[in-house]
C-alpha positions in Angstrom: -83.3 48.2 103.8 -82.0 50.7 106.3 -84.6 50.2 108.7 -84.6 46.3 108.4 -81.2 46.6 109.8 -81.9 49.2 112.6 -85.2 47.1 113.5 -83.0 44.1 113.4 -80.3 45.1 115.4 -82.9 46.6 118.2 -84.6 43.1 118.0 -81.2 41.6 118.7 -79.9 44.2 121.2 -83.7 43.2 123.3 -83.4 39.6 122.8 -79.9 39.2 124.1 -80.3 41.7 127.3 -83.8 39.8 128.3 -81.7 36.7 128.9 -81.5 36.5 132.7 -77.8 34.7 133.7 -77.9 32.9 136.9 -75.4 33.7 138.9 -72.6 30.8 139.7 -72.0 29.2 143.0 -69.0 27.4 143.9 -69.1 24.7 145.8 -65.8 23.8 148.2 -65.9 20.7 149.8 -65.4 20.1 153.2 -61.8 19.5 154.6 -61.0 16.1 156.1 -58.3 15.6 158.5 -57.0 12.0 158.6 -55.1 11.0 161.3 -51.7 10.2 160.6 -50.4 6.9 162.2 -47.5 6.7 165.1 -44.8 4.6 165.2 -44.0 2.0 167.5 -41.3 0.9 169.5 -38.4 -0.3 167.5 -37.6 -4.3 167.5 -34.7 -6.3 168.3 -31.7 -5.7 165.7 -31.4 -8.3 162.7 -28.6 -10.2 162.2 -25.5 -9.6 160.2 -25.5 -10.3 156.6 -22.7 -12.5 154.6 -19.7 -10.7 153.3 -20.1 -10.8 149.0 -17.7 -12.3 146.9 -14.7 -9.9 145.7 -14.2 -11.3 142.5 -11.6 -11.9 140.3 -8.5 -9.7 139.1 -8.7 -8.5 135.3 -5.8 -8.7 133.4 -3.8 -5.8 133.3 -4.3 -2.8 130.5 -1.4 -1.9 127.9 0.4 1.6 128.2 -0.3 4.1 124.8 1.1 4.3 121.2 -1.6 2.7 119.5 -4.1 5.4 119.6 -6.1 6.4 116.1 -7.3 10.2 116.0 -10.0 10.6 113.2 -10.0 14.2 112.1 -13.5 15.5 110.4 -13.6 16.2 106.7 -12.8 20.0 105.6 -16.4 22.0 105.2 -17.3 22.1 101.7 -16.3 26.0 99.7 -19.7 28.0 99.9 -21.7 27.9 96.1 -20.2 30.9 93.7 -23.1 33.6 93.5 
């Protein structure tokens, strides 16, 4: 039994170092420069857009007094131990 695991291990030890890893290669791709476009000569000015409407008046609000404050409920007593 001891030597099936000392043979085993040195069968394993030989089986993984025999494998030959290929080194990786990385492969960049080449850099393209696109040309950017230039602008061209400005055109002739638009013209003036229409004035919007400026819509009707509300009515007006109502001064204070009538204002409701809603306090939160008291916590709850901790539970007795």
């Amino acid at each position: 039994m001891k030597t099936s695991i000392i043979l085993s291990a040195a069968v394993m030890a030989l089986a993984l170092s025999a494998c030959d890893k290929q080194p990786t290669t990385v492969v960049t791709p080449a850099v393209v420069t696109v040309p950017t476009p230039v602008p061209g000569p400005s055109g002739p000015p638009g013209a003036t857009g229409a004035t919007g409407s400026t819509g009707t008046m509300g009515a007006p609000g109502k001064t204070g007094g009538d204002t409701v404050i809603v306090l939160p409920a008291p916590p709850e007593s901790p539970p007795a131990r």
